[in-house]
C-alpha positions in Angstrom: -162.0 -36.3 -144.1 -162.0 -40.0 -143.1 -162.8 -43.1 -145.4 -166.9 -43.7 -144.9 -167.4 -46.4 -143.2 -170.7 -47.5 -141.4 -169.5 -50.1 -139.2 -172.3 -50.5 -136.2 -174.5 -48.4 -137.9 -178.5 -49.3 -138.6 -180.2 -47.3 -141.8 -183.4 -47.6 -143.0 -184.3 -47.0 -146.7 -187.8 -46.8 -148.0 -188.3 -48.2 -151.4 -185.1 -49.9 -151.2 -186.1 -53.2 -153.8 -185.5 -51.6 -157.0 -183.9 -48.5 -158.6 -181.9 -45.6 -156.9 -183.3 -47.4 -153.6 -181.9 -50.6 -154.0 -178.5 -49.0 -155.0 -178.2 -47.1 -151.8 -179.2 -50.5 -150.0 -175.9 -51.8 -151.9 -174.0 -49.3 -151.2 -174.8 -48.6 -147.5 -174.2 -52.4 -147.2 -170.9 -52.5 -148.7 -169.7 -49.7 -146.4 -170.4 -52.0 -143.4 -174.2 -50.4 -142.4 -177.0 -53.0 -140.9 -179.5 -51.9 -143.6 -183.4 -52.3 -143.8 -185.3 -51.3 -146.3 -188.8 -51.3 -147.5 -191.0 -52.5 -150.5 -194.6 -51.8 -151.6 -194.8 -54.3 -154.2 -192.5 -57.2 -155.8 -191.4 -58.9 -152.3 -189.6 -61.5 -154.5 -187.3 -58.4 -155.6 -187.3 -57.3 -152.0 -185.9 -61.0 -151.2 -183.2 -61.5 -153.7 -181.9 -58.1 -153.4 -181.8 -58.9 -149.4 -179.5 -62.5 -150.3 -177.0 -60.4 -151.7 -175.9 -58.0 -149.0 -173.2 -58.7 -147.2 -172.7 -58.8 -143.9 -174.6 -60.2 -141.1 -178.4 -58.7 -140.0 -180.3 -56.3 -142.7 -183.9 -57.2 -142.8 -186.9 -56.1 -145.3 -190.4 -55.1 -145.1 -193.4 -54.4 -146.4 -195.1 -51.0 -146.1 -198.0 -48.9 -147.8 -196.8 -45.3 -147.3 -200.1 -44.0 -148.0 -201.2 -45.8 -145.0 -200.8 -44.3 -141.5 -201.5 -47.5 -140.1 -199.4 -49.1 -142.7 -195.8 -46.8 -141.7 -197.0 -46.8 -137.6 -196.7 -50.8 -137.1 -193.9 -51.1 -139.7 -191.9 -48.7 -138.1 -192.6 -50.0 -135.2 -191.5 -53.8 -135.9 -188.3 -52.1 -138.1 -187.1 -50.2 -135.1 -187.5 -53.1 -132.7 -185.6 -55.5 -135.4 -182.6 -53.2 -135.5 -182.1 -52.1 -132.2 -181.5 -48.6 -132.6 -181.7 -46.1 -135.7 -178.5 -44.2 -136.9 -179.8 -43.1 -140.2 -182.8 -42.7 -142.5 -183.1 -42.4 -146.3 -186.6 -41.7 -147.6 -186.5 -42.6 -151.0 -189.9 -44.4 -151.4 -192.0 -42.2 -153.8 -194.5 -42.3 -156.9 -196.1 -40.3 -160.0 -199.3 -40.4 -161.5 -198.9 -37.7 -164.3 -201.2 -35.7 -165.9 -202.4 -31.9 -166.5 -203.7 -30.5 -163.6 -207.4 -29.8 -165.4 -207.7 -33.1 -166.3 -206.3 -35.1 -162.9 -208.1 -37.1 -161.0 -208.7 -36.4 -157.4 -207.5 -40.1 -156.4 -204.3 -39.6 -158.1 -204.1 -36.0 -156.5 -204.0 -37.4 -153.2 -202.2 -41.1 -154.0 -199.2 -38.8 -154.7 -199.5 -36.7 -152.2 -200.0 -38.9 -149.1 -198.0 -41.2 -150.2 -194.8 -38.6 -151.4 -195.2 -36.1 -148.8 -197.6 -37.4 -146.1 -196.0 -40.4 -145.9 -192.2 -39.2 -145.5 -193.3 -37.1 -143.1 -195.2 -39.7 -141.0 -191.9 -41.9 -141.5 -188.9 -39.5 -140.2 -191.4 -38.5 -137.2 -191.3 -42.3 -136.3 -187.6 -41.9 -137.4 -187.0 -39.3 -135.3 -188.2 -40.7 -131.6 -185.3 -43.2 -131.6 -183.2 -41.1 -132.8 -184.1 -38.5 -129.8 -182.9 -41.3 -127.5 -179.5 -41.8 -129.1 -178.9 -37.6 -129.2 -177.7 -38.2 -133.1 -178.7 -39.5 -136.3 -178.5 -38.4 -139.7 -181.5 -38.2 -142.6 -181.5 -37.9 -146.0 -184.5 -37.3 -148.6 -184.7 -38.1 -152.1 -186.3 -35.3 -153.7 -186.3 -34.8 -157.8 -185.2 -31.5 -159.7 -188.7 -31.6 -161.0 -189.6 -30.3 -156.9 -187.1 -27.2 -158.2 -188.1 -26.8 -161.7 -191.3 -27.9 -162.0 -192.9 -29.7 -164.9 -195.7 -29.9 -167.4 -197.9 -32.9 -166.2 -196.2 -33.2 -162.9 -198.1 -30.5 -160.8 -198.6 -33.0 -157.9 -195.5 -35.0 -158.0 -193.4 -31.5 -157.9 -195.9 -29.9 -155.4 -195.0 -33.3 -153.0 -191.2 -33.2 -153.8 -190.8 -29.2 -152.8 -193.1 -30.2 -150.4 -190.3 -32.2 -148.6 -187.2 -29.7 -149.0 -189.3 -27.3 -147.4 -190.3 -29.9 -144.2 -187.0 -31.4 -144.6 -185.3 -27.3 -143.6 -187.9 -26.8 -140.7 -187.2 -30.1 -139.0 -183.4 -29.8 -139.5 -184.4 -26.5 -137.2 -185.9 -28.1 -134.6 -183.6 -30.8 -134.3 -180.1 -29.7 -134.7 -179.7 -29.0 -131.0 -179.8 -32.6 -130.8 -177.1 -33.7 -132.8 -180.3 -34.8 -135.6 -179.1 -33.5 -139.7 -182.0 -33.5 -142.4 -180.8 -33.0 -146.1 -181.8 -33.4 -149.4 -181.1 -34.9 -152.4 -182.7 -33.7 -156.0 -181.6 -36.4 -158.5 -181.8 -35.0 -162.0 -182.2 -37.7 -165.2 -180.8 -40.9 -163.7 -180.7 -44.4 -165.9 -183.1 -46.3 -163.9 -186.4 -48.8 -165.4 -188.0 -45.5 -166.2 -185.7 -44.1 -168.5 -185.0 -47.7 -170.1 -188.2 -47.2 -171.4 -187.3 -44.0 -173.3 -186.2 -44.5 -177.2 -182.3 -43.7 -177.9 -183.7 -40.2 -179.5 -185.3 -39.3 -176.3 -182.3 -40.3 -174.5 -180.0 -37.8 -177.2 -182.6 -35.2 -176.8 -182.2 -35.1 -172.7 -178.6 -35.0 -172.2 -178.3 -32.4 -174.6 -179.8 -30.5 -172.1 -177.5 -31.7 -169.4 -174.3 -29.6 -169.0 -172.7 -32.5 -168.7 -173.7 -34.3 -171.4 -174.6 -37.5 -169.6 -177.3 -39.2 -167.8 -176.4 -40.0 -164.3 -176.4 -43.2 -162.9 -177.6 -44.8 -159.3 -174.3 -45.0 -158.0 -173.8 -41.2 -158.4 -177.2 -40.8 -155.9 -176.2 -43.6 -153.9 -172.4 -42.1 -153.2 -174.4 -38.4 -152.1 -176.7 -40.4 -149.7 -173.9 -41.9 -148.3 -171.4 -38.8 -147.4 -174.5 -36.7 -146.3 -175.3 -40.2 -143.7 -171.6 -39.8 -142.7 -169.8 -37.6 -139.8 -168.1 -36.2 -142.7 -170.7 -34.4 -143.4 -171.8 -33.8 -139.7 -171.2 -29.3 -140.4 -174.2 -29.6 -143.0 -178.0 -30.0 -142.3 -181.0 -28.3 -144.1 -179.4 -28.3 -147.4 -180.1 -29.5 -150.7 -177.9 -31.1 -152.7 -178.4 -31.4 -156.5 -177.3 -34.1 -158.6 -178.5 -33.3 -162.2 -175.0 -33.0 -163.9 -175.8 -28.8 -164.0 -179.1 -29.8 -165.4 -180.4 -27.2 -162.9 -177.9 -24.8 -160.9 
């Protein structure tokens, strides 16, 4: 086991403005990586989050995962920026919860294309440089709800299992190629989301936590990092749960 360090390394991290995204940017950054990373929405987030890094070279973006076109030319203009493509985190993702009886077909397929299509569209782009190179690593943020599932969440689970399942069959084809896909399934993490829940929600959930706790961004951000690393370069198709035994 060595120190991780990603000096002369270039990562990419969709939906890397905010949330569990922008603390892997941070953390990636830190540990000496060239990091780009994407946004949807908020560029001025995108931008001040960018100012902070340190080090010499990261770059942002703009891209609409739920548009083919959208991932094709940003990719495209990405990979060009950075020169070459060690590592990929696919973390961009949405909900639109409801029952499945009463959801709408537009949010069926929002979540869809952009949760599952979309990732998959991205490491295939991902995936040509790293061909060329003969290494790289990915990881994918999936959710426990993808292992679980969850009242109201029929399409956002369907998408993250989705992605565990594409995330084993690629790590298949690629392996011979010195190419790791892995997963990550955050359980409850303090993010804007769960802000928003009252302190009684918040009591309520980590009392169903074995560890009593609900995690934080730095926990996800740590996992993304050592599965990106050479120290974890004997592990690919795996999933790796961090949920604080929430789901074992």
């Amino acid at each position: 086991m060595s120190l991780l360090s990603f000096a002369g390394k270039s990562i990419l991290v969709t939906g890397g403005s905010r949330g569990i995204g922008a603390e892997v940017v941070r953390h990636l950054a830190n540990q000496g990586a060239r990091v780009a990373f994407t946004y949807s929405s908020r560029p001025d987030l995108a931008e001040a989050l960018l100012k902070t890094l340190p080090g010499e070279g990261h770059l942002t973006h703009l891209m609409n995962l739920s548009d083919p076109q959208s991932i094709e030319s940003s990719m495209k203009s990405i990979i060009k920026s950075l020169g070459s493509l060690n590592g990929l985190v696919n973390n961009a993702g949405l909900t639109r919860d409801q029952i499945l009886l009463l959801m709408k077909q537009e949010d069926l397929d929002l979540v869809l294309n952009t949760n599952l299509r979309g990732t998959i569209l991205v490491t295939k782009a991902a995936l040509k440089a790293m061909l060329k190179a003969q290494s790289g690593a990915i990881v994918t943020i999936t959710s426990v709800i993808g292992q679980t599932g969850h009242a109201g969440q029929s399409n956002y689970a369907a998408s993250k299992a989705g992605l565990e399942a594409f995330s084993k069959s690629v790590a298949l084809e690629v392996a011979s190629r010195n190419i790791r896909l892995n997963c990550i399934a955050p359980g409850f993490i303090a993010t804007e989301m769960t802000d928003a829940l009252t302190e009684q929600q918040k009591i309520d959930i980590q009392e169903k936590i074995p560890l009593k706790k609900i995690g934080s961004t730095v926990d996800v951000a740590q996992a993304v990092a050592y599965l990106l690393s050479e120290n974890s370069s004997y592990i690919t198709g795996q999933t790796l749960n961090v949920n604080g035994g929430l789901f074992m």
